[in-house]
N, C-alpha and C positions, 0 to 999 in steps of 0.2 A: 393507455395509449403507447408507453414506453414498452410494453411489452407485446403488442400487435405491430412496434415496429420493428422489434428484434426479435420473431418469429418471424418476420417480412426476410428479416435479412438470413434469417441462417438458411430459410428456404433458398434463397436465392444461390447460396453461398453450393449447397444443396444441387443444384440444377447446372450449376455451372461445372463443379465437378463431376457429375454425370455426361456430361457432353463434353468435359475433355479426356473423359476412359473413351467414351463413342469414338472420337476422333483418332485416338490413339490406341489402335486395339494391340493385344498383347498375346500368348498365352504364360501360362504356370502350368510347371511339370513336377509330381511330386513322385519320389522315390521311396519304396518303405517295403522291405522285407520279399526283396524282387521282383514287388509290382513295379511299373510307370505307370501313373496319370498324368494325361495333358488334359487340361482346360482354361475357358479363356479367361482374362484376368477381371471379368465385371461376375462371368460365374464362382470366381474364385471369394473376390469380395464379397458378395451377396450370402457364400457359406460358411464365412467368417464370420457374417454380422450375424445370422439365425445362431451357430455356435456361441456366439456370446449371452444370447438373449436367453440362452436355453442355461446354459453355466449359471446366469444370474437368477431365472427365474430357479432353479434346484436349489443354489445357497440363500435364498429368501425363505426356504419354504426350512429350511435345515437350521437355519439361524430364527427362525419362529419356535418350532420345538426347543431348540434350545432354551430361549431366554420367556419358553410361554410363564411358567411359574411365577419369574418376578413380575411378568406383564400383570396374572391375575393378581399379585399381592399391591402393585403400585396401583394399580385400579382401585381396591378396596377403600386401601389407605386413602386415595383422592376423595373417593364418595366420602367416606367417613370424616373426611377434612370439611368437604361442602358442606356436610349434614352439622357439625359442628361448628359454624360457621355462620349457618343459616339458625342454630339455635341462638346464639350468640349475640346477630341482631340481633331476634325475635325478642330475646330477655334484656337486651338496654331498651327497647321499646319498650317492654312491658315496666323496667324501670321510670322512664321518664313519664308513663302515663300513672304508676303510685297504684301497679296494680304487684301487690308481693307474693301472692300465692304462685300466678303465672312465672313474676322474676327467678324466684326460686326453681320451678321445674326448670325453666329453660338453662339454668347456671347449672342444675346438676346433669341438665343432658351434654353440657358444654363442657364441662368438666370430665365425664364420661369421655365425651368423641375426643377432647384435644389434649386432656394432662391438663397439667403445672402449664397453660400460654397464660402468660401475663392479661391476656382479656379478659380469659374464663377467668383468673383468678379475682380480678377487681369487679365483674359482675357479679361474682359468689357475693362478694366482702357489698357492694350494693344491696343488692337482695336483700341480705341479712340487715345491713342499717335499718331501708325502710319496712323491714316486718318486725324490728325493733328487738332484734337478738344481735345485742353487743357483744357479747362473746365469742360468735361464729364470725363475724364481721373484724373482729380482732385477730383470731387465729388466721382467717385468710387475708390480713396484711402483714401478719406476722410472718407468714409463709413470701410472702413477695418481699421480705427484706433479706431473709434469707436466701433468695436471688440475687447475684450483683446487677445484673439488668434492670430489674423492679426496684430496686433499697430505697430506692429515694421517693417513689410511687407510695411504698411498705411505710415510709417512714409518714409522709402526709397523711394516708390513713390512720395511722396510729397516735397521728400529732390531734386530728380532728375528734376521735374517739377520746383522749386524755381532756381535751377541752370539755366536750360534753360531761363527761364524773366530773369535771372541775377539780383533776389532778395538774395544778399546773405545774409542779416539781416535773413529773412523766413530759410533759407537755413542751417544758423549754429545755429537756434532754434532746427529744427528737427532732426539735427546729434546730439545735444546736450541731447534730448529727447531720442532716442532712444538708445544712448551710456548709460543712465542713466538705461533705462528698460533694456539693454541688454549689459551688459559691455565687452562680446566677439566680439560682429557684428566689425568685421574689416573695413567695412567704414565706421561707425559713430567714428570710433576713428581715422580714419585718417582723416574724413573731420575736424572733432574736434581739429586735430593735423595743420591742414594745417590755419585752422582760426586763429586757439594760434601764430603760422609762421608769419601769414601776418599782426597781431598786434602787434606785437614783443613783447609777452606774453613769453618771455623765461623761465622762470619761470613754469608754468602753462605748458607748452609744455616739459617741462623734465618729470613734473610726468605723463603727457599721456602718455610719451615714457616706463616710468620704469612702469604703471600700464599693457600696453599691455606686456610688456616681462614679469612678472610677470604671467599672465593668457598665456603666449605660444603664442602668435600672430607673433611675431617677434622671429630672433633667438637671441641670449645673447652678439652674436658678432658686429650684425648690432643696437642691445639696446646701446651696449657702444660706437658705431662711433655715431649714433645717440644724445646723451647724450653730447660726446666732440662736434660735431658741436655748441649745444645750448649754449652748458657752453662760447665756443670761442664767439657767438655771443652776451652775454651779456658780456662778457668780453672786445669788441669792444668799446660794448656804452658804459661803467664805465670805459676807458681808460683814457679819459682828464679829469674825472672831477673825479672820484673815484679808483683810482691807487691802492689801499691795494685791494676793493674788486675785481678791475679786474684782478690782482694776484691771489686770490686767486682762482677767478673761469678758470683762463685761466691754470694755475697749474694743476686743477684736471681734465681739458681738456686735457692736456702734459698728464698727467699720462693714462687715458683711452683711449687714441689713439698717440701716440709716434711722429706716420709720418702724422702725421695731419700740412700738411703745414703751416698753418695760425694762429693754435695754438702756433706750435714752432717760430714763427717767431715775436709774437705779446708777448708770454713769454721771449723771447731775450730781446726787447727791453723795458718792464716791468722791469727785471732782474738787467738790465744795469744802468737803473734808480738809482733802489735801491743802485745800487755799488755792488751788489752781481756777479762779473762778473764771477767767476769760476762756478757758476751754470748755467748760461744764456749759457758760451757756451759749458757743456755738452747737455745742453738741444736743441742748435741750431747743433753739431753733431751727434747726435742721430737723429735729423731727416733728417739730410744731408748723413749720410748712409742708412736710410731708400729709400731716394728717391731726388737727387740735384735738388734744385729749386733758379731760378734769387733770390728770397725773402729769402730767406736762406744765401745766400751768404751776397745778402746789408746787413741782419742787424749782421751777424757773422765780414764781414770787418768793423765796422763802432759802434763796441761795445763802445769802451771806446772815447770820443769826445777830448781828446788829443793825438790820435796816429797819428802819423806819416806819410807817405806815404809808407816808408821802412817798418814800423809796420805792415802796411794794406795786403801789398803785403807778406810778411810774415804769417802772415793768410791767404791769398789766398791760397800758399805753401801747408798750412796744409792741408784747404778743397780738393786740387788736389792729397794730397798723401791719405786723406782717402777714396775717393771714384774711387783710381786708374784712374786718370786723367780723367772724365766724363768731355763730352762736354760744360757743364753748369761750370764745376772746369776750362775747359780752357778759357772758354768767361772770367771768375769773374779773371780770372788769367792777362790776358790779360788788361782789364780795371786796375785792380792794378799794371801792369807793366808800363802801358800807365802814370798813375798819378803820377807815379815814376821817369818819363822818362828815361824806361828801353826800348830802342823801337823793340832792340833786342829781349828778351826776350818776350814780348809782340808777335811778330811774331812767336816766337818759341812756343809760346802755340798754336795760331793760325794756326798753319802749317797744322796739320792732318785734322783739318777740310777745308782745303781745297781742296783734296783731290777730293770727290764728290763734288752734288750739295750744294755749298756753304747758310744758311738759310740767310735773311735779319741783323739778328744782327751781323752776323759775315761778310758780305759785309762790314755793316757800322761802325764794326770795323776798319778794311782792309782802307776802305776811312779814315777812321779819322787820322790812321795813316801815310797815306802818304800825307795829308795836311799837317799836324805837318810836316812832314819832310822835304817835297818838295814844299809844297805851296799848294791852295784852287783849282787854275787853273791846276795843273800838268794832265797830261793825265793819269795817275794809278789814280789819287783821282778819276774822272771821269770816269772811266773804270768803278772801283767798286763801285759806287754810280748809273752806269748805272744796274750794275750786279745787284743789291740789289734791285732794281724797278721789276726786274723777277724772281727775286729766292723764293723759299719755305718760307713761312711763319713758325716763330717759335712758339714754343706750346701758345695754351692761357689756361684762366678760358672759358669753353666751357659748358652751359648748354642747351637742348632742343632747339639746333639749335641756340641759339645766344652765340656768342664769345666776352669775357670782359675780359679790363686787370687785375681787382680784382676779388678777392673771397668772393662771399654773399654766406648766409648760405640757403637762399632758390634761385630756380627758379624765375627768373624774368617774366617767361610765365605760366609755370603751378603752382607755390608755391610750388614744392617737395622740401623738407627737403634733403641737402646735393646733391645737385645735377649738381653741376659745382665740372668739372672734366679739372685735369690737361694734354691738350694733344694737339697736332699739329693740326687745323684747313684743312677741307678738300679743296682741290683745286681743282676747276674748270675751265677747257679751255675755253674762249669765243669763240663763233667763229665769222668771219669775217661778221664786219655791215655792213648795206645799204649804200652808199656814201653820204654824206648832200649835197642838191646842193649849198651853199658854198663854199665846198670843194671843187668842181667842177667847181665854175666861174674863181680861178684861177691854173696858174699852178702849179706845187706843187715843192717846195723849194729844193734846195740841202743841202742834210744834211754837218753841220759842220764837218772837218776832228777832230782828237782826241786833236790837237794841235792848234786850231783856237783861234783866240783870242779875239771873240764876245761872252760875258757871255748868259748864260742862264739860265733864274730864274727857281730855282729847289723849291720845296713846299718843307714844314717843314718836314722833317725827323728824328725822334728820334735818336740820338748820342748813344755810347756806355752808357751814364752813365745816358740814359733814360730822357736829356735834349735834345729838338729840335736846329739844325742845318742847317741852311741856305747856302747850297753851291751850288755855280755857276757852271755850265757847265753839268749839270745834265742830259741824256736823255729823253726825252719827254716819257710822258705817254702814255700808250693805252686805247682807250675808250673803257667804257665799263668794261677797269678792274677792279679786287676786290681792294679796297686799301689796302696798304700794312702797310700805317704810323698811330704808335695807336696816343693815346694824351699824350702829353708831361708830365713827371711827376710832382704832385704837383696841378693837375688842381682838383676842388673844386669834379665834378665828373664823376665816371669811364665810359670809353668809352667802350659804348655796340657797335658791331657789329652784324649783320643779318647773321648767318652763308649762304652760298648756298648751293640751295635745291633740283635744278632740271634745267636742261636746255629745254628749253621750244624752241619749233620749230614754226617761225613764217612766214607770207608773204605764196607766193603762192606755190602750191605744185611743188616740185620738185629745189625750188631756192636754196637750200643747204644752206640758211640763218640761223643762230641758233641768240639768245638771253638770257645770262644769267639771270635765275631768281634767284632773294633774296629771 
């Protein structure tokens, strides 16, 4: 539109100056080599304007000859851009559909048509991955480091290559490098963060943490959980042998994360050390309303090493009134009634939870106390020692599929920072195994009534107060199952379990056989 009205207007512009030569006629007289010409001044203009037309159409044609050679080379060079360009797609598609024979041609046509471009060269370095030539796939990001444009492209390449050999010396060189050339690349600082991790570099792993929240990589709130893990974890190792300084780093742990379990729980017994116990157990209720944990409880009952029974249980008391009787407040309530020999009371915290499906520590509550009461053999001890082989597992430290009964500050599988999380372990039904022929040569036993008086060795079972227990008359296992009993407390170290992952269907088709897989 803007330009049909300014085509409107030069016309106009156009017409009007043609009818004010009309109205103004003139002549022009030209003198040259003792001719005169006269003529009028609109013939004049009119042989002006064909001489110009004529002047420009000649230097069009003269400045074509001139400049045709680069025309034909800058033409070439274009096609051959397209063409290698259009290879170029062609071969990230044929990468991402995992086809390597296609990726490969097209990288070497792409290579061909454009050189050393950083595309061709990270297609080539593709290609070669998935046709499974690490060496070619090396060299061409070795070639992209040797670019300052690419180095840090060169360098991820060659970071992900050193993972796969499982050189991790090569590996935490190149994230180091490249975190150096580019302090925002978010995996050079977390590989850089994960290696500080797994040399218990705490230290050195706090200011990676505060240099990425810093530049925005992380949010301010996962900076300061982040931060209290590391502080906790050096705070662990300067426990026995440097008590002030793991004070003080377990402190500004407490303070950055409140409900950080293992902070509040390892500052209690710091705390208690010193004699400072009116801080210890703000610090150990504060994070007992944040979120009840068995660890919280041991070390809030068990602050001061001359209390009582009556004492202990009396802080149990407290724990269950601040966190309006939470299951974990009646187990710890429980255990201090038990120590008390309250067995009442003890039951009476017990009670709601039994209600539903009762978990294993609260089965082996329930047993413990009706040994005390009635004997090892009684048929309630038994009962609930049979129940506690089948009931729900209570929560554990749970990271990346493996379940422990402590809290490390990284994954034992992948090295992530803060990654054991406190929560109930999933459960899995077995189903019914193949028969052993064994099993089969003879007949198969009658089970004891509840009141028999042939013991039967029961395996170690963790007691309420997290020492193993040896009692008779136990129900037999089921093969196959998850075990239910961790390690006894006190043992030098903590028992990893293989979370379950998948029930895996075996034997022939149709046998309705399953097989729990770890």
């Amino acid at each position: 539109m803007w330009r049909a009205l300014a085509f409107l207007a030069l016309l106009a512009v156009a017409a009007y100056g043609a009818t004010w030569i009309a109205d103004h006629p003139g002549t022009v007289t030209i003198v040259w080599s003792g001719y005169e010409v006269v003529i009028s001044l609109a013939i004049a203009l009119i042989g002006v304007l064909i001489a110009a037309i004529v002047v420009g159409f000649i230097w069009a044609v003269v400045r074509g000859l001139i400049t045709l050679p680069e025309t034909l080379v800058r033409g070439s060079r274009d096609r051959r851009r397209a063409k290698g360009y259009s290879a170029l797609s062609r071969g990230m598609v044929a990468v991402g559909s995992g086809d390597p024979m296609a990726a490969r041609r097209h990288a070497n046509d792409a290579e061909r048509l454009l050189g050393a471009e950083p595309l061709a060269l990270l297609l080539k370095a593709q290609a070669a991955q998935i046709s499974g030539d690490r060496e070619a796939a090396e060299t061409a990001f070795q070639r992209m480091v040797d670019d300052p444009e690419t180095r840090v492209l060169g360098l991820r390449g060659l970071f992900v290559e050193a993972r796969r050999r499982e050189d991790d010396v090569s590996a935490r060189a190149y994230a180091a490098e490249a975190a150096r050339l580019a302090p925002s690349v978010t995996w050079a600082n977390e590989a850089v963060l994960e290696a500080q991790c797994a040399d218990g570099d705490w230290t050195g792993a706090t200011e990676t943490v505060e240099r990425r929240a810093s530049l925005g990589l992380i949010e301010k709130s996962l900076a300061r959980r982040q931060r209290a893990v590391l502080l906790t974890a050096a705070a662990q190792e300067r426990e026995a042998g440097e008590p002030e300084a793991a004070t003080d780093r377990v402190m500004r742990a407490v303070k950055l994360a409140p409900d950080l379990v293992p902070a509040a729980a390892l500052a209690g017994r710091l705390l208690a050390r010193r004699g400072d116990l009116r801080r210890a157990g703000k610090v150990l209720e504060a994070a007992w309303r944040a979120g009840p944990h068995p660890d919280l409880a041991k070390t809030y009952l068990t602050l001061r090493t001359g209390d009582s029974v009556r004492d202990r249980l009396a802080r149990a008391e407290t724990l269950a009134r601040i966190s309006s009787w939470h299951p974990e407040a009646r187990l710890a309530m429980a255990q201090a009634a038990y120590e008390a020999r309250e067995f009442t009371k003890a039951r009476e915290a017990l009670a709601p939870l039994l209600a539903d499906r009762p978990s294993v520590r609260t089965c082996l509550a329930m047993a413990r106390l009706e040994e005390t009461e009635h004997g090892s053999g009684s048929a309630r001890a038994r009962e609930w020692l049979s129940r506690a082989a089948h009931a729900p597992r209570d929560a554990m430290w749970i990271a990346d599929g493996v379940a422990s009964e402590t809290w490390a500050p990284i994954s034992p599988v992948t090295g992530r920072l803060d990654a054991f999380v406190w929560k109930t372990p999933t459960e899995v039904l077995a189903g019914p195994s193949e028969p052993r022929p064994e099993d089969t040569a003879a007949p198969e036993a009658a089970p004891l009534p509840l009141d028999a008086k042939t013991p039967v060795v029961q395996p170690a079972i963790p007691g309420l107060n997290g020492a193993a227990s040896h009692v008779s008359g136990a129900a037999p296992t089921t093969p196959g199952a998850v075990p239910t009993n961790p390690m006894p407390a006190g043992t030098a170290s903590p028992v990893v379990i293989p979370m379950p992952k998948a029930v895996e269907k075996t034997g022939a088709a149709g046998d309705g056989k399953a097989r729990q897989a770890l």
